[in-house]
C-alpha positions as CSV (number, residue, x, y, z in Angstrom):
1,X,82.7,92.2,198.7
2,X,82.7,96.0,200.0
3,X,79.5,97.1,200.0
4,X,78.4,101.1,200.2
5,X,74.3,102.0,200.4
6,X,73.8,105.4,198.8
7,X,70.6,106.9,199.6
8,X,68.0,109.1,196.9
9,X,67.6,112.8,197.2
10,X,65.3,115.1,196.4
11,X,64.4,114.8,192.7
12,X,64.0,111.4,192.5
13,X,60.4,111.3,194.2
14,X,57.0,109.5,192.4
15,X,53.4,108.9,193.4
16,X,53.4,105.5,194.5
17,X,57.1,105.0,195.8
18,X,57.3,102.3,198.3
19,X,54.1,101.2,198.5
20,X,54.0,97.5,197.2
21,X,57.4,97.8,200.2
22,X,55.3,98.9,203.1
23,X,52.6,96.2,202.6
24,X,54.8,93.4,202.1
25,X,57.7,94.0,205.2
26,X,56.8,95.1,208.5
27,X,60.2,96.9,209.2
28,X,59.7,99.2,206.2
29,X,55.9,99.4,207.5
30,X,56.7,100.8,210.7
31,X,58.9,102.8,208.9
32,X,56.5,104.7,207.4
33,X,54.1,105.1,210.8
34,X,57.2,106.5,212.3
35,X,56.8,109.1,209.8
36,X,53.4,109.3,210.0
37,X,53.4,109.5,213.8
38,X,56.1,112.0,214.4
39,X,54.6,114.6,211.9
40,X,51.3,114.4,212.8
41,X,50.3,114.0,209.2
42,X,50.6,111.5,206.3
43,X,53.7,111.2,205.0
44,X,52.4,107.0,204.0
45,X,49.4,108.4,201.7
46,X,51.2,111.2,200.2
47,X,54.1,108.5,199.1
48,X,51.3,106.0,197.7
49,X,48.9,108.3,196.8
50,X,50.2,112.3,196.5
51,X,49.4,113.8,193.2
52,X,53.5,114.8,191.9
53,X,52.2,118.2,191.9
54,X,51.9,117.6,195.8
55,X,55.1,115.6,196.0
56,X,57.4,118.1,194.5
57,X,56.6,120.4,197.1
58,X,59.6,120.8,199.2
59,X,57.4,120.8,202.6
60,X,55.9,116.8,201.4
61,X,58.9,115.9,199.5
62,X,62.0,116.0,201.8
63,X,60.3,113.8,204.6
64,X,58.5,111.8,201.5
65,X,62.1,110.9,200.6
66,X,63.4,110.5,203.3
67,X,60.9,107.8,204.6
68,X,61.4,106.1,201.0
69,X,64.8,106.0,201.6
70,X,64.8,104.4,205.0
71,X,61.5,102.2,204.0
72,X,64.3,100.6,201.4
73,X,67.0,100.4,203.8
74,X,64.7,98.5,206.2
75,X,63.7,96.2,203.7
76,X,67.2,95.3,202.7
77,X,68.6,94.8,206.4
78,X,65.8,92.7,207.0
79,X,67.3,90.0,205.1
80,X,70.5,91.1,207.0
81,X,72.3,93.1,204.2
82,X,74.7,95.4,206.2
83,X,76.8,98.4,204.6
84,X,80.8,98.8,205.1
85,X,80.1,102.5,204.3
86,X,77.3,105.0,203.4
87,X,76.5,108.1,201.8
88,X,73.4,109.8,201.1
89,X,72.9,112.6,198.4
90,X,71.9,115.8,199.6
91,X,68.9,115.1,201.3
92,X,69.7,111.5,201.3
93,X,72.5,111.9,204.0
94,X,69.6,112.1,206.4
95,X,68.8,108.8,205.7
96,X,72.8,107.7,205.6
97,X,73.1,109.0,209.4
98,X,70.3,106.4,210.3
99,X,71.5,103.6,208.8
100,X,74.9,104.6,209.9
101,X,73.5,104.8,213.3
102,X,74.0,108.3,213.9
103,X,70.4,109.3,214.3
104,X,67.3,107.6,214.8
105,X,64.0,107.6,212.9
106,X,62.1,109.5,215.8
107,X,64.5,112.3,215.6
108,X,65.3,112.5,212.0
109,X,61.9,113.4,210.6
110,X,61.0,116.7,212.7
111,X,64.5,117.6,212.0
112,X,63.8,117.1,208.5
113,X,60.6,118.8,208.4
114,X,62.9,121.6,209.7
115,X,65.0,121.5,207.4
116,X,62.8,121.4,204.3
117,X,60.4,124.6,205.4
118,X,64.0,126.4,206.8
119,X,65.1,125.9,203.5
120,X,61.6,127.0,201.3
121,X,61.8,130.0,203.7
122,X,65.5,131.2,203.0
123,X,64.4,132.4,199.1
124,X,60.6,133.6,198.4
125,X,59.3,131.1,195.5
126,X,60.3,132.3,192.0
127,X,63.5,133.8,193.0
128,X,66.2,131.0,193.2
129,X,66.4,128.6,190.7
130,X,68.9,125.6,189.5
131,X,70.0,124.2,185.6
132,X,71.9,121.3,184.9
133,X,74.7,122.1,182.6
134,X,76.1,118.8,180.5
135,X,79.8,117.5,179.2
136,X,81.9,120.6,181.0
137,X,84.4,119.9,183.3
138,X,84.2,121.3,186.8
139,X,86.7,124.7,186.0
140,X,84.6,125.4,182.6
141,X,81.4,125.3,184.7
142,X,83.5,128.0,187.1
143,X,84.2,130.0,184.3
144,X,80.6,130.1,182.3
145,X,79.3,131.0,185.9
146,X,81.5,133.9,186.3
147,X,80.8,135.1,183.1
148,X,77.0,135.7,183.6
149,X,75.3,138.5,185.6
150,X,74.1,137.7,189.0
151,X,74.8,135.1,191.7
152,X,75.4,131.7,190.4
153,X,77.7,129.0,191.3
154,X,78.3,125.2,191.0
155,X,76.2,123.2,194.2
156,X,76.3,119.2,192.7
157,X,79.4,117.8,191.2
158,X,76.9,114.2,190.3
159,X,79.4,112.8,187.9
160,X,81.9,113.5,184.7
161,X,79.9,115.9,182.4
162,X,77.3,116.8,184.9
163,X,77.5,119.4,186.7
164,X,74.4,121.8,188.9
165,X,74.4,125.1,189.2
166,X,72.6,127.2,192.1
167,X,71.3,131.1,192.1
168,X,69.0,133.5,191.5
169,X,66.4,132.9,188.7
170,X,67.6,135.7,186.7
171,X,70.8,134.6,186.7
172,X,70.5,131.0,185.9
173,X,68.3,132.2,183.3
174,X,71.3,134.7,182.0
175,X,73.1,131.1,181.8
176,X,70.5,129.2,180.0
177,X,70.9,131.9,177.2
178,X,75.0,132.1,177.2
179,X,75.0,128.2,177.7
180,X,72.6,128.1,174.1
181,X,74.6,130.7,172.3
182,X,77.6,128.3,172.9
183,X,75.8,125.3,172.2
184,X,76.1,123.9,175.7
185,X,73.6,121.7,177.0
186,X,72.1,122.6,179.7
187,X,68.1,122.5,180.9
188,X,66.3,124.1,184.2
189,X,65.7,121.8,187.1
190,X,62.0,121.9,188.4
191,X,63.3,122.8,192.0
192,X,61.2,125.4,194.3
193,X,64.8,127.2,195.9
194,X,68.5,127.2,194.8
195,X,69.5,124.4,196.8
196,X,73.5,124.0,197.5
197,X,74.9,128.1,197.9
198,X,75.1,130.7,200.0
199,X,71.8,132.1,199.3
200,X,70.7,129.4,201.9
201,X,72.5,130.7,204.4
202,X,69.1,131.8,206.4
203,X,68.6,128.3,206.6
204,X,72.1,127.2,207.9
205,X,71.2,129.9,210.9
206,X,67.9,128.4,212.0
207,X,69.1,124.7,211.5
208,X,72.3,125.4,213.5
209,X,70.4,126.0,216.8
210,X,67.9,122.5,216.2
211,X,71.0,120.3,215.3
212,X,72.6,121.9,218.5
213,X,70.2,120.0,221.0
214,X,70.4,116.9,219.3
215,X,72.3,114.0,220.1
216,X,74.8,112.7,217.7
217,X,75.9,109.2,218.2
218,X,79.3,107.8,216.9
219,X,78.8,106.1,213.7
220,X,79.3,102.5,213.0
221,X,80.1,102.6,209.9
222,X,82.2,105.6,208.0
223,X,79.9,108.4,206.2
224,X,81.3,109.6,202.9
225,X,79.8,113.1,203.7
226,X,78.6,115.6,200.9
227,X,80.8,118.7,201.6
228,X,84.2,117.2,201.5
229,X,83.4,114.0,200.4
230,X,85.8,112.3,202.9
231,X,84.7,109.4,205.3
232,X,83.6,110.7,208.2
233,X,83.5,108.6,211.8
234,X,83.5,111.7,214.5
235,X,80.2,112.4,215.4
236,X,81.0,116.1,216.0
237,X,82.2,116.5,212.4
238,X,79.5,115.1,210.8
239,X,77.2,117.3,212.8
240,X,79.5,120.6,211.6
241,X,79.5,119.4,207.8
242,X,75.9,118.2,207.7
243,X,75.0,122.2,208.9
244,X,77.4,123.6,206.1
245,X,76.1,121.2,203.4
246,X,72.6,122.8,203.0
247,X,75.0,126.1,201.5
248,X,78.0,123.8,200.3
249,X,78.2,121.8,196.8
250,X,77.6,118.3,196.8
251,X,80.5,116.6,196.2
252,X,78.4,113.7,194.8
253,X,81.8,112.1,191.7
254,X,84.2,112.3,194.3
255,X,82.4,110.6,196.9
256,X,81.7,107.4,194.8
257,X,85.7,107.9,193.7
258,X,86.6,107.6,197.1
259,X,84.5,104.8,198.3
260,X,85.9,102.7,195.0
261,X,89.6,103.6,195.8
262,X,88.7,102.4,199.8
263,X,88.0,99.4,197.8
264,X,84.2,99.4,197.2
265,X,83.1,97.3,194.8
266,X,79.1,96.9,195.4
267,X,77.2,100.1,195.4
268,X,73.4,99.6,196.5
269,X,71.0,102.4,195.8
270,X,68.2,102.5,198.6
271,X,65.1,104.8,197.8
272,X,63.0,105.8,194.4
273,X,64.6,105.6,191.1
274,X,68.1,104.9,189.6
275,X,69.8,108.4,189.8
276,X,72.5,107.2,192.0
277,X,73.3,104.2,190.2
278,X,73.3,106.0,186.8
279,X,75.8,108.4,188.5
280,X,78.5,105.9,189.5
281,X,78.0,104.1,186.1
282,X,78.8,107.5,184.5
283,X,81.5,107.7,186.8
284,X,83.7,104.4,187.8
285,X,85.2,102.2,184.8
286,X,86.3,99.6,186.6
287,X,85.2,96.1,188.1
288,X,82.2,96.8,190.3
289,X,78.5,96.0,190.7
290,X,75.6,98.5,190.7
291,X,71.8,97.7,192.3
292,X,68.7,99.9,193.3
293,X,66.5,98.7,195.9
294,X,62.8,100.6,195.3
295,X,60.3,98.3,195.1
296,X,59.7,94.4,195.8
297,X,61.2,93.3,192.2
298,X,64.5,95.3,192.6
299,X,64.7,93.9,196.3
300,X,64.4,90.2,195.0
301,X,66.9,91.3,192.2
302,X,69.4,92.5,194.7
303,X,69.2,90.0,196.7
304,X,69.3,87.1,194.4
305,X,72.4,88.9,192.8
306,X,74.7,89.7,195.9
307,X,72.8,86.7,198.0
């Protein structure tokens, strides 16, 4: 058995996420006073408790993740479950470079935080938006978004037939109505920025100067990283992609290609909902197992299955 974690990204968040987690395992527990702790605020109660209005927020819901994440990752090593590889989506490599050992919990939250008002600050609100567009390949996706007025380009590859796109409102809107005309499925995503593209580039700037004066450690374990999607073990290179991949597509399909053809055949989704694990189902056809790790039922499941 090869076994990869994948970590949740932004999206995936719910009022109440890890909460039955936090009171049942003390690692996950103290993952979750880290957060608290290092933020000066509560990251535990807006988890638990946050309205979704306040979740979706991009200030509350990248560290909200992101302790999730890691609260689900400590729960599974605590019953010594280790990863051959990782991967995190988006905002979930964050979490990836922890449990790969690349950062620690102390560090990654600030730089987080950072990351999430760096990125909310780039576009004002109502300007940038993103759409999912459904069952076009990646170089029909080009095409529509060269056809349409405005900036608008592909940011997540997630897997066959679904594709993101990133830009400015109006454009993504000029999409929505080309994409209907055609009968192409696609539908807005409720996002605050255009995630994924160059219009983030103001973000890239100020992040680039607060991942500069922090210290990367070598990874134990390769990181199938989000920009290439290539396994990634030099601990200056995954500080150089994880910069670019706040502007950069995700390269979310051909990271769970690569990870089965390195012979993975156990993919463990750690953090809220089933996103991931929907996306390699839509995605590998081969012999393989798929779990989600988000609350004390699927932990048991998990375990009791790959045990």
């Amino acid at each position: 058995m090869k076994v990869a974690f994948l970590f949740s990204g932004q999206g995936a968040q719910y009022s109440g996420m890890m909460a039955d987690i936090a009171i049942s395992i003390n690692e996950s527990k103290n993952v979750f006073e880290i957060a608290d702790n290092s933020l000066g605020r509560s990251i535990s109660d807006l988890c638990f408790n946050g309205a979704q209005e306040e979740l979706n927020l991009t200030h509350n819901t990248q560290p909200c993740v992101l302790a999730a994440d890691l609260a689900a990752y400590a729960a599974i090593s605590s019953y010594g479950i280790k990863p051959d590889v990782v991967a995190g989506f988006s905002l979930g490599e964050y979490a990836a470079l922890v449990a790969s050992g690349v950062l620690d919990c102390q560090t990654v939250f600030p730089l987080v935080q950072k990351r999430a008002d760096y990125m909310q600050e780039a576009v004002p609100v109502g300007y940038g938006a993103m759409a999912a567009v459904m069952r076009l390949t990646e170089s029909e996706v080009d095409s529509l978004c060269k056809e349409v007025d405005g900036y608008v380009v592909p940011a997540n590859f997630n897997c066959p037939g679904q594709i993101v796109v990133s830009g400015t409102n109006e454009a993504i809107e000029n999409l929505m109505s080309l994409a209907k005309e055609r009968k192409i499925r696609a539908m807005k995503l409720p996002v605050s920025a255009p995630f994924h593209c160059e219009l983030m580039g103001p973000a890239v700037e100020k992040l680039s100067s607060v991942l500069s004066e922090i210290t990367f450690c070598s990874p134990t374990n390769p990181i199938y990283m989000n920009v290439d999607a290539k396994p990634e073990m030099r601990k200056e290179e995954i500080r150089r992609k994880l910069l670019l991949q706040a502007k950069s597509p995700v390269r979310w399909e051909d990271i769970i290609n690569g990870m089965y053809a390195d012979g993975v055949d156990t993919f463990i989704e750690l953090g809220p909902g089933k996103t991931l694990s929907g996306f390699v189902k839509k995605t590998l056809a081969g012999d393989y197992s798929v779990f989600n790790v988000e609350n004390i039922d699927t932990l048991r499941k998990t375990l009791e299955e790959i045990g």
